[in-house]
C-alpha positions in Angstrom: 37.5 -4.7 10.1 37.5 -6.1 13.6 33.9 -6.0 15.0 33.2 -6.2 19.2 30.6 -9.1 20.0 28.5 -9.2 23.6 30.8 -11.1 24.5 34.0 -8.7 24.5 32.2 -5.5 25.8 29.1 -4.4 26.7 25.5 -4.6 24.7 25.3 -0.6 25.4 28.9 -0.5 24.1 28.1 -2.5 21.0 25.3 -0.9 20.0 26.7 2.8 20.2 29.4 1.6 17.6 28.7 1.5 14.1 29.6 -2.0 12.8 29.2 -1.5 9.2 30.8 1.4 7.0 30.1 2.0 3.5 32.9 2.6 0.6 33.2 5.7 -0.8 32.4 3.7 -4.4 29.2 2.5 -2.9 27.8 5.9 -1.6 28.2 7.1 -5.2 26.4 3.8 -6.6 23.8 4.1 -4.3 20.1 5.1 -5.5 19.7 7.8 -3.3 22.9 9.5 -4.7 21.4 9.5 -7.9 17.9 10.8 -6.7 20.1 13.8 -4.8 21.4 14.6 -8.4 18.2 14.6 -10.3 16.2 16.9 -7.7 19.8 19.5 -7.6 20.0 19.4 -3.6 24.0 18.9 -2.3 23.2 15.6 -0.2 21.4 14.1 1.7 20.8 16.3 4.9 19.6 19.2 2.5 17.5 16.8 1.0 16.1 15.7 4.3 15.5 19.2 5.2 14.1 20.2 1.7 11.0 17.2 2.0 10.8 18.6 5.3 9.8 21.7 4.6 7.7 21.4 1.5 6.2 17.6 1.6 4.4 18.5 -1.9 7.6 19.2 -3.5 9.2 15.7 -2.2 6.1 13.5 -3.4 6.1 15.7 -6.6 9.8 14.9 -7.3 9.5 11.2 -6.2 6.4 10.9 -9.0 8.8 12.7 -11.5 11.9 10.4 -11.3 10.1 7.3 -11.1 8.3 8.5 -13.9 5.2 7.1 -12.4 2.5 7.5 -15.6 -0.9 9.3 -15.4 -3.6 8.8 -18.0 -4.6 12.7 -16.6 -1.9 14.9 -14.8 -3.0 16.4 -11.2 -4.1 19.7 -10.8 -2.4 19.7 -7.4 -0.1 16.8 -5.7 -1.2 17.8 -2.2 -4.3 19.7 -0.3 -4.1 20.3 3.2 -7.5 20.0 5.2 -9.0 21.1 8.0 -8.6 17.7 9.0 -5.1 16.3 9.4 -5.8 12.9 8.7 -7.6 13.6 5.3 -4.9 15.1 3.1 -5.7 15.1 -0.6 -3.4 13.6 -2.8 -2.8 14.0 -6.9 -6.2 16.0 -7.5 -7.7 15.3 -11.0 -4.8 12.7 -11.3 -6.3 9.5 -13.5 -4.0 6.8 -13.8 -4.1 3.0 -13.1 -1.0 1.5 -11.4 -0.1 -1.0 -13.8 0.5 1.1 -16.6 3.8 2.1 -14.2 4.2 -1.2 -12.9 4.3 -3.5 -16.7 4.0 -0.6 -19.6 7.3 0.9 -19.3 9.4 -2.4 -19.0 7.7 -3.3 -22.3 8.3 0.4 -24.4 11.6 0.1 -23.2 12.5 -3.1 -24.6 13.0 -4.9 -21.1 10.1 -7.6 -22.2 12.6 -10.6 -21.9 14.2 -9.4 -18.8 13.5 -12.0 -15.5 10.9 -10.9 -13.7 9.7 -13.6 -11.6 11.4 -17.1 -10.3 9.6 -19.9 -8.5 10.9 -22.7 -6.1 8.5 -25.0 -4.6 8.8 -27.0 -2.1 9.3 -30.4 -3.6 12.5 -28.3 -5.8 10.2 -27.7 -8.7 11.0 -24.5 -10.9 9.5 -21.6 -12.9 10.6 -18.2 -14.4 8.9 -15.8 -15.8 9.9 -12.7 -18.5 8.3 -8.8 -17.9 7.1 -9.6 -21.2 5.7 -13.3 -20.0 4.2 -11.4 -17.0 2.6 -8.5 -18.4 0.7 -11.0 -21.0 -0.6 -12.8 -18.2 -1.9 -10.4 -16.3 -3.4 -9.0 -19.2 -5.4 -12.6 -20.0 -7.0 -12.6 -16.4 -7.8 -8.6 -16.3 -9.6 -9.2 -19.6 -11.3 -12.1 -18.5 -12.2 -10.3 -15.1 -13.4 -7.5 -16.9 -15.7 -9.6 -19.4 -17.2 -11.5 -16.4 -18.6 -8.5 -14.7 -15.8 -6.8 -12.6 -16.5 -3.2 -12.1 -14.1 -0.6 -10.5 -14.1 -0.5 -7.5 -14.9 -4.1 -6.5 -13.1 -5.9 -4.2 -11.5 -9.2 -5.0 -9.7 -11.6 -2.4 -6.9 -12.9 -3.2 -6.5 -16.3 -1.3 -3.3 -18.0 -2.6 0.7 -19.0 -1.5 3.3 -16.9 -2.8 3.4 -18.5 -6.7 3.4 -16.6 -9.8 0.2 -16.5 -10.5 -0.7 -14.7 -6.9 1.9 -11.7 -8.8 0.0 -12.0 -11.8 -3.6 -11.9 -10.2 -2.8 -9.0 -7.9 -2.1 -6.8 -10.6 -4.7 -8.2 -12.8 -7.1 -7.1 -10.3 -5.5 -3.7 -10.0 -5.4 -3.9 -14.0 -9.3 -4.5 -14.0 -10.0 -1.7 -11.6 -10.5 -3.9 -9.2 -9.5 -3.5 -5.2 -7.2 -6.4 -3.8 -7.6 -8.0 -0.5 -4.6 -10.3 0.1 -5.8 -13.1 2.4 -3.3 -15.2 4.0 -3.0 -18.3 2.9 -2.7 -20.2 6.2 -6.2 -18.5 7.4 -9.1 -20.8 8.3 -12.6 -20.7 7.2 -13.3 -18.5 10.0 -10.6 -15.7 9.2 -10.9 -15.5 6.1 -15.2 -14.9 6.2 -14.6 -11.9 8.5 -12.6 -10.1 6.3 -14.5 -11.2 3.0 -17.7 -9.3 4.6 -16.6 -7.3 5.8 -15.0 -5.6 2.4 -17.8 -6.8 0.8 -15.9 -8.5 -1.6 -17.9 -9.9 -5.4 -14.8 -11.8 -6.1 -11.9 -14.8 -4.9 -9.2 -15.6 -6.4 -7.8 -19.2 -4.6 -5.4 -21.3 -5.6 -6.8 -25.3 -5.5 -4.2 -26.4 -2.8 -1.1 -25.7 -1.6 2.7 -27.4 0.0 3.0 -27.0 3.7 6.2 -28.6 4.8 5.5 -31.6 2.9 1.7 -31.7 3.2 -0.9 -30.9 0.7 -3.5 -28.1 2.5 -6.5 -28.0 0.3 -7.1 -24.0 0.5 -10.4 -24.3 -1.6 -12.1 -26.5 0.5 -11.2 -24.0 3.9 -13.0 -21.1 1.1 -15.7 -22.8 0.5 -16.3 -23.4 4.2 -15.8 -19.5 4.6 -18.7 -18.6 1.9 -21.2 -20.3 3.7 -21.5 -17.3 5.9 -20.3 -14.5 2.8 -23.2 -13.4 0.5 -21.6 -11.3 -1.4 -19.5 -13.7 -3.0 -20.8 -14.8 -6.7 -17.5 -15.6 -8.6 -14.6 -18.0 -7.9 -11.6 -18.0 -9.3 -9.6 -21.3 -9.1 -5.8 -22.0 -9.7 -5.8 -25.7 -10.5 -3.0 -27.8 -8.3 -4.7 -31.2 -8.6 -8.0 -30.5 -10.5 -9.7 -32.4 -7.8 -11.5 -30.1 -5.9 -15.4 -29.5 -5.8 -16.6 -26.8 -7.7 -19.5 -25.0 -7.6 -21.7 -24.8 -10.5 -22.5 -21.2 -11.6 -19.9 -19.7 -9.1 -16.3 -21.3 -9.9 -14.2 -21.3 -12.4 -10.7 -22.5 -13.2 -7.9 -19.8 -13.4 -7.5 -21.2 -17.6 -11.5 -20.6 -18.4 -11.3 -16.8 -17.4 -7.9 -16.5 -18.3 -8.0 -16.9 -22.0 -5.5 -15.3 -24.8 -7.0 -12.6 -26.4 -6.2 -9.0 -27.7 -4.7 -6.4 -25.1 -6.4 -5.4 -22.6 -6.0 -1.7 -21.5 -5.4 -0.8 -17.7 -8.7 0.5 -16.6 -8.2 3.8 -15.8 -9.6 5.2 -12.6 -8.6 8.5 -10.1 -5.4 8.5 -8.8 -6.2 8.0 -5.1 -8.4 5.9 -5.8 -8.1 2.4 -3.6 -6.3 -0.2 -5.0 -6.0 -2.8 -2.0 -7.2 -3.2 1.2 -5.5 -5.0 3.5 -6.0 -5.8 7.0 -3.5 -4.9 9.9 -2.2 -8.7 11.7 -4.5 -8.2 14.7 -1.4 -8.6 16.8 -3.2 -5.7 19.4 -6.9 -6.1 18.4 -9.4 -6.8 15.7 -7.5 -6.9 12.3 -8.8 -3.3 10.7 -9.4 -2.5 6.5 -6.0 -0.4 5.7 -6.9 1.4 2.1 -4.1 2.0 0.0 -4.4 4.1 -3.4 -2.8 3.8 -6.8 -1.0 7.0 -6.2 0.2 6.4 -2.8 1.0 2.7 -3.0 2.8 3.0 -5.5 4.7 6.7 -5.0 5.4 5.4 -1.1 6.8 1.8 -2.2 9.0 3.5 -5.2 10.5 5.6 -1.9 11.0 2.6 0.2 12.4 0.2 -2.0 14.0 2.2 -4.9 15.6 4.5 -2.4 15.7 3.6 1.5 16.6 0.0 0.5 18.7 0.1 -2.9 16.6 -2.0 -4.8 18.3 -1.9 -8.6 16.7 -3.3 -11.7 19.6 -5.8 -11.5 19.2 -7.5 -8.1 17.4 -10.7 -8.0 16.1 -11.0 -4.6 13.6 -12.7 -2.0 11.3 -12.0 1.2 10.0 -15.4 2.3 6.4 -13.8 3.4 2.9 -14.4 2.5 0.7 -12.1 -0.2 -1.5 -11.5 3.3 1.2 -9.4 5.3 1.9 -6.3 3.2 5.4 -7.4 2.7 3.8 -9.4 0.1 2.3 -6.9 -2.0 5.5 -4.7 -1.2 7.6 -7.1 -2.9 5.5 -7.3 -6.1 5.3 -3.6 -6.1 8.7 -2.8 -5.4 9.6 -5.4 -8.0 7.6 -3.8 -10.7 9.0 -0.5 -9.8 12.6 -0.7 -10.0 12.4 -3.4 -12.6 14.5 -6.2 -10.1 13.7 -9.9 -10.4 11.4 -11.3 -7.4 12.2 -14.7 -6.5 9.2 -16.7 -4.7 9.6 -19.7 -2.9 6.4 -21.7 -1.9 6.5 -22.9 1.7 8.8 -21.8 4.7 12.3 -21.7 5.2 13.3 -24.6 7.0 11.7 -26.6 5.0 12.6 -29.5 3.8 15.8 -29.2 5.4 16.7 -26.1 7.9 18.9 -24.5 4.9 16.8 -24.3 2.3 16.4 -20.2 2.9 20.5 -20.1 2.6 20.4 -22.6 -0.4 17.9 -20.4 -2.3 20.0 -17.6 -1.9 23.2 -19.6 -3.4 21.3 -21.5 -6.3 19.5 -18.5 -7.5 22.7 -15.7 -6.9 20.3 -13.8 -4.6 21.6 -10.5 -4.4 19.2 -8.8 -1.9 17.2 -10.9 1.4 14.2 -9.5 3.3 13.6 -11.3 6.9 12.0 -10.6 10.0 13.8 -10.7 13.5 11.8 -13.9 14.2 13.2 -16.1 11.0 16.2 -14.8 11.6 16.2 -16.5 15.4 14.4 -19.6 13.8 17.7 -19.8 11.4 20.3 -18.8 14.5 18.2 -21.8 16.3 20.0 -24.4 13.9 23.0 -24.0 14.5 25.3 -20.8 13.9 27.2 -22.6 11.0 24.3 -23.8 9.4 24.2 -20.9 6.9 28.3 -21.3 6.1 27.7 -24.8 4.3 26.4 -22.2 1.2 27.8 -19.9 -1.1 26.2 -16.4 0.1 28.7 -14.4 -1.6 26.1 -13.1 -4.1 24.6 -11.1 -1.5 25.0 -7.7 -0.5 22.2 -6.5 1.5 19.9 -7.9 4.0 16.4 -5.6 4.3 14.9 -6.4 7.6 11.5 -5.3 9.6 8.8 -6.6 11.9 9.9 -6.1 15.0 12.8 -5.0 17.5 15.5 -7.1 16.8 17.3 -8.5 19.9 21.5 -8.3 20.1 22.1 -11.6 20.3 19.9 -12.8 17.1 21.3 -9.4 15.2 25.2 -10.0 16.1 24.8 -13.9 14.6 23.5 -12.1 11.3 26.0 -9.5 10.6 29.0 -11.6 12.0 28.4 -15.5 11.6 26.2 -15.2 8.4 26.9 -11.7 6.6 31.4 -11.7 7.6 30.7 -8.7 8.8 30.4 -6.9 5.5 27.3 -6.9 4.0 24.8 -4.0 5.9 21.6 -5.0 7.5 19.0 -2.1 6.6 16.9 -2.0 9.5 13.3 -0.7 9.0 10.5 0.0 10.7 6.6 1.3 10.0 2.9 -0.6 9.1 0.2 -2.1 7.1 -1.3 1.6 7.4 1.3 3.6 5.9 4.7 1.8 5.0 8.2 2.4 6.3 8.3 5.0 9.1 12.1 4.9 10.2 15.0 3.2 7.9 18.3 2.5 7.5 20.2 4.5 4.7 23.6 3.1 3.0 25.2 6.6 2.8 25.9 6.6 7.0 27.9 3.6 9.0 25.1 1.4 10.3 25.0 0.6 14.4 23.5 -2.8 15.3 19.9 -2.6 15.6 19.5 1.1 14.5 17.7 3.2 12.0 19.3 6.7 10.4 15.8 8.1 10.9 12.5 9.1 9.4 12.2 7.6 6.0 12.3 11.5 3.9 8.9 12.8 3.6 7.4 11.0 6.6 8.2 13.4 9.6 9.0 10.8 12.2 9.1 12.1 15.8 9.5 10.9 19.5 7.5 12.6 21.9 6.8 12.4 25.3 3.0 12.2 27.5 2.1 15.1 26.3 3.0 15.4 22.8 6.5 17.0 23.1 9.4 16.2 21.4 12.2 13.8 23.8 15.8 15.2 23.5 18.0 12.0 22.8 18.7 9.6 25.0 14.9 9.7 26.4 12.6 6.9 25.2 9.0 8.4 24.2 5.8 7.4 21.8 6.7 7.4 17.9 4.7 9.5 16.1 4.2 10.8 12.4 3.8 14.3 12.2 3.8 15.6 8.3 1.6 14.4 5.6 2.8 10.8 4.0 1.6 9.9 0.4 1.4 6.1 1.5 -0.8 6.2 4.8 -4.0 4.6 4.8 -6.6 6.7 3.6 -8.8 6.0 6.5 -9.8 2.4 7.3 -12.7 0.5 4.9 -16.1 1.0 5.4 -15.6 3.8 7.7 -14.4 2.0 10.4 -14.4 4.8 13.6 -10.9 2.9 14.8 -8.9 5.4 12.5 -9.4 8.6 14.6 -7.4 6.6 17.5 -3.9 7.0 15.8 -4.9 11.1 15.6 -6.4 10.9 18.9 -3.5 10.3 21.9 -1.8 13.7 20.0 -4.3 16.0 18.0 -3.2 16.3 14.4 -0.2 13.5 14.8 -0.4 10.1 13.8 0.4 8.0 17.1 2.1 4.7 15.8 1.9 3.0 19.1 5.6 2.2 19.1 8.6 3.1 22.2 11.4 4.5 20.5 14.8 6.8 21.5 17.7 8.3 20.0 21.2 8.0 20.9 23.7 10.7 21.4 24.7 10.6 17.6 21.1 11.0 16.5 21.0 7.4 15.6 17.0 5.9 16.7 16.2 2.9 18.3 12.8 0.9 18.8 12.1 -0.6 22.4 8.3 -2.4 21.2 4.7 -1.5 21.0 3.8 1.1 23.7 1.1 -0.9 24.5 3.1 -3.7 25.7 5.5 -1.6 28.1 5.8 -3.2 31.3 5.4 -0.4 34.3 6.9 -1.8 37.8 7.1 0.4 40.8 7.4 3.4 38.3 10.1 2.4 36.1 9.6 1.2 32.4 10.7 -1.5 30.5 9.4 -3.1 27.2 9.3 -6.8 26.4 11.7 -6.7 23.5 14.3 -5.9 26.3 13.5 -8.7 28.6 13.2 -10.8 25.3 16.8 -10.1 24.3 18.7 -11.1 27.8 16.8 -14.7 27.3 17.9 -15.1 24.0 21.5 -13.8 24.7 22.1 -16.9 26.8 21.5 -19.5 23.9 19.2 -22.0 25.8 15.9 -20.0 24.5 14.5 -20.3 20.8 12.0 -17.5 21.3 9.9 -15.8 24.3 7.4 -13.5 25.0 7.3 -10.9 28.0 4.3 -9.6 29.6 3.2 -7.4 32.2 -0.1 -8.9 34.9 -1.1 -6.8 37.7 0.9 -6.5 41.0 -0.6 -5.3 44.4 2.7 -3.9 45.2 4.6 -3.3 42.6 1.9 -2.3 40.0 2.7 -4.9 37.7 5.3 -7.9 37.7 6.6 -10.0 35.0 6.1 -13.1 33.7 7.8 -14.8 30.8 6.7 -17.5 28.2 9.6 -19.0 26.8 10.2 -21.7 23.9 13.7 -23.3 25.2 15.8 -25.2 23.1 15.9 -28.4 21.8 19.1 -29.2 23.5 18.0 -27.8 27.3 15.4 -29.5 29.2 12.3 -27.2 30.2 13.0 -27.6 34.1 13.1 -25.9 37.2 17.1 -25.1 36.7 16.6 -23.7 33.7 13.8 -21.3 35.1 16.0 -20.3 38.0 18.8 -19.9 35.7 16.6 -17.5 33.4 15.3 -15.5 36.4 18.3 -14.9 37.7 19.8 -13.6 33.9 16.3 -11.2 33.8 17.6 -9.5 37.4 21.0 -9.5 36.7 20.6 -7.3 33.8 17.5 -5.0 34.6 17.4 -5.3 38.7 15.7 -6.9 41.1 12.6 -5.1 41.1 12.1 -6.7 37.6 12.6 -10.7 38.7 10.0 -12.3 36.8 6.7 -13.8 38.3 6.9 -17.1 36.7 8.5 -18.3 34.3 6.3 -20.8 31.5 7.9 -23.4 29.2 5.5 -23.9 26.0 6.5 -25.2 22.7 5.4 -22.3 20.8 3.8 -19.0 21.1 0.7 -17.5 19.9 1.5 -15.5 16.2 -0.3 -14.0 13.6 -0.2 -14.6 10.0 3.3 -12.6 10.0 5.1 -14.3 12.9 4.0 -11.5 15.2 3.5 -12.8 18.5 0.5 -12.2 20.1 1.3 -11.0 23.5 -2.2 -9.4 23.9 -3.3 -12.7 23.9 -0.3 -14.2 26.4 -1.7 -11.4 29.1 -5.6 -12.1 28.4 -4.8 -15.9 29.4 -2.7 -15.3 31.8 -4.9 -12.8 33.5 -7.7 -14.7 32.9 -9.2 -12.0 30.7 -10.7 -12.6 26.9 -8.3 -13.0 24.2 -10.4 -10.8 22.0 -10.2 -11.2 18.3 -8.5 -14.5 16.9 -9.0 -15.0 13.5 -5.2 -13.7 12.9 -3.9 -16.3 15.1 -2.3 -19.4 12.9 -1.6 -21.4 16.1 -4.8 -22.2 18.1 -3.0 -25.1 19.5 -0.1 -22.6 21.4 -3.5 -21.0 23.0 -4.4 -24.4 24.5 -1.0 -25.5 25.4 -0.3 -22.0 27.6 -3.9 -22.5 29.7 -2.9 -26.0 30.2 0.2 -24.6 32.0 -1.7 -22.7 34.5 
């Protein structure tokens, strides 16, 4: 199959052509196929139609295949309100995730099947059994339960991606507890904010952790945080060195709460009841509570994963990410659910050499890889045969979200690393309710694209005043039917959750840009609140972002909007360039000229700034709110999601 690059036609041309086409053998292997079968619709498009139209007999079905277990059956799966955002879900439901997530593996016999791998930094390894896991997680929920955990507390969970941070979110959940993943990279700062402000009783922390090549003592930044959190009155520590200072009377170490002992049953609670909270990345303002229930978390990932993304009980796969982006809880989840193998690796790609996320994939015959558009133009940054010195041939899908991805980053993927024959299911959505728009195996796949709302969702594109676009007209994404995954509200009643129903009554307002094509393929252009408006014509940064990167001099760059007298706003770029190309005056010209040359003159930038990084949250998100508050002199607002303080620094140096 020959494929057309940027370089032989045009980036429109590419990316109205589908690039990958599935086998008639793999649209009959595929999880969705199966699903089509067990609910008796005749494919896919009926199916669409079917969740459509009756939303309570989608969730219903999805429950039933997965065989997701409740203690009590619901009296109904869905009540409508008067108010659109408070749809009840499974009414007089009881049930306790974890009873779906370990209990089946085991009364199925699947106790020795892998469950979990490890790869640190330094090379060391682990692996862990269902069986293995499910015992574990049943030591710490017993010991949580004997020290004094109640439902409905709220435990953080402050630890790298190891196997214990699996076991101790689902001991929490086990325990009736509610999980707040913390990233481990927050400061002291960060990571106070969030504990008070769910109130949390409990942490769970692991002692220290490897940061390319660098021990960061994560209990000592926690113990700087509780100085300032009350509520706090039990630490939970997993022991690296042993070294650290510990508190009489409030810490403990993971192996004296952990103890063996007899089982533990799941603490069952109601079955939208919350089981996490986790907070958004702050990327557009103060981070806010997301709630997510046992019901919906776990009905919504099953969809996702199971179905929208293929995940089999015999893939073994990997999402570099951190237990403090949802990604991280997804992945345990999602595990659990389909019965997969997770492999974690400690630390960051590139680290310590820039294949290590190609050699993880070849050691451990990775079948599946999760990435963002950002590691994915940190890998292309290497070199483009970086990834060819390993065996990949293992893999078969690539699952990938975040952001917009830009051509130049997505062609290197699909051509350079994938041969051109492995699909990339694109995906799109948030911390408040999961996947919005996906990709699906049964269709070809266009570069960049989605097939379309993820079934049961009710994805839309509308214009300024709520109406839908016909295609080929960008508008505001929206959410118009009731989803079992979205946030049910925002902890402690934070008032910020009427602004998604707000812009359009009764429809959730995502704060995306998005269009469809001719075909009925979908597209995302960036966060609405980031379009750049000059002398009445729209653009979004991800746009201005990709002609940069095309020319292979930048690494990465961000592309905001600051007021114009004339032109209403003008452009101004901040661009991390290349190793190899000096940050000069040249290079600036030669960028401002590639920035007109594809969008016009009108949108020449402003300036152009060379930094050595940009401001990013916990999940690699950059922060352009923050780029315009500098460069406009304005507040940055909220920071404790920025990892990078030093990026802030460098960028007001510059002016």
């Amino acid at each position: 199959m020959t494929t057309a690059t940027p370089d032989t036609i045009s980036d429109a041309e590419l990316m109205a052509r589908a690039t990958w086409f599935p086998s008639e053998e793999l649209r009959r292997s595929t999880n969705w196929s199966t699903f089509i079968a067990h609910t008796g619709q005749s494919d896919y498009p009926a199916l669409e139609q079917k969740a459509a139209a009756d939303p309570a007999w989608f969730w219903d079905a999805i429950i039933r295949f997965f065989e997701i277990r409740f203690q009590t059956p619901y009296r109904n799966i869905l009540e409508l309100t008067d108010d659109p955002a408070r749809p009840r879900w499974c009414i007089g439901g009881r049930m306790n995730m974890t009873e779906t997530l370990l209990d089946r593996h085991l009364l199925s016999g699947r106790g020795a099947h892998s469950a979990l791998l490890w790869e640190g930094e330094d090379g060391a390894k682990r692996a862990l059994s269902y069986g293995e896991t499910a015992a574990a997680v049943n030591d710490l929920a017993r010991g949580l339960a004997a020290d004094g955990l109640k439902p409905g507390d709220v435990v953080g969970l402050f630890m790298p991606m190891l196997p214990e941070t699996a076991i101790a979110f689902m001991a929490i959940v086990c325990a009736g507890g509610v999980v707040l993943p913390l990233f481990s990279g927050f400061g002291a700062n960060a990571i106070a904010s969030r504990l008070q402000d769910a109130e949390a009783t409990v942490v769970i922390a692991a002692e220290s952790t490897l940061r390319r090549g660098n021990v960061s003592a994560m209990k000592a930044v926690l113990d700087e945080a509780l100085h300032d959190v009350t509520s706090v009155h039990r630490v939970i520590v997993f022991p690296t060195t042993r070294t650290a200072d510990m508190l009489a009377g409030r810490d403990l170490w993971w192996d004296e709460i952990a103890k063996l002992g007899p089982d533990f049953p799941a603490v069952i609670v109601g079955a939208d009841d919350p089981m996490m909270v986790i907070y958004t990345s702050g990327t557009t303002g103060k981070p806010k509570g997301t709630v997510h229930t046992h019901c919906g978390f776990t009905a919504k990932t099953a969809l996702d994963y199971f179905l929208c993304f293929d995940v089999k009980r015999e893939d073994r796969w990997i999402w570099m990410s951190d237990i403090g982006w949802l990604i991280g809880p997804l992945q345990i989840v999602a595990t659990f659910i389909t019965g997969a193998t997770l492999a974690l690796a400690e630390g960051g790609p590139d680290y310590p050499d820039n294949g290590r996320l190609w050699r993880l994939i070849q050691d451990h015959r990775l079948t599946l890889l999760g990435l963002s558009p950002t590691i994915a133009r940190l890998m292309n940054s290497y070199g483009a045969g970086e990834a060819t010195k390993y065996d990949l041939s293992s893999l078969r899908g690539v699952v990938s979200t975040g952001e917009p991805w830009d051509l130049s980053s997505w062609a290197w993927l699909h051509e350079d690393v994938l041969g051109k024959c492995i699909p990339i299911m694109n995906n799109i959505g948030g911390t408040e309710l999961g996947a919005i728009l996906v990709t699906n195996l049964l269709y070809p796949i266009k570069p960049k694209s989605f097939h379309g709302s993820a079934p049961g969702t009710g994805a839309d594109i509308v214009d300024d005043n709520g109406r839908s676009v016909p295609n080929g007209e960008v508008g505001e994404l929206v959410v118009r039917a009731p989803s079992i995954g979205t946030t049910r509200g925002l902890w402690n009643g934070d008032p910020r959750f009427a602004d998604y129903w707000s812009r359009f009554p009764g429809i959730w307002s995502h704060g995306d840009f998005a269009s469809r094509d001719a075909d009925g393929d979908w597209f995302i252009h960036g966060r609405s609140d980031d379009i750049i408006k000059i002398a009445g014509k729209r653009t979004g940064p991800a746009e201005i972002e990709a002609l940069l990167l095309a020319t292979g001099r930048i690494k990465d760059a961000a592309a905001v909007g600051v007021p114009d007298e004339i032109k209403g706003s003008a452009i101004v770029c901040v661009v991390v360039p290349r190793p190899d190309h000096p940050a000069d005056a040249t290079l600036a010209a030669e960028m401002s000229r590639v920035i007109t040359a594809g969008l016009g003159a009108p949108f020449k930038p402003r300036r152009i700034i060379f930094v050595s990084d940009l401001p990013r949250t916990r999940n690699m998100r950059v922060m352009r709110r923050v780029i315009r508050a500098i460069l406009t002199g304005g507040s940055p607002g909220d920071l404790t999601a920025l990892v990078n303080s030093e990026s802030v620094d460098e960028l007001r140096a510059k002016l």
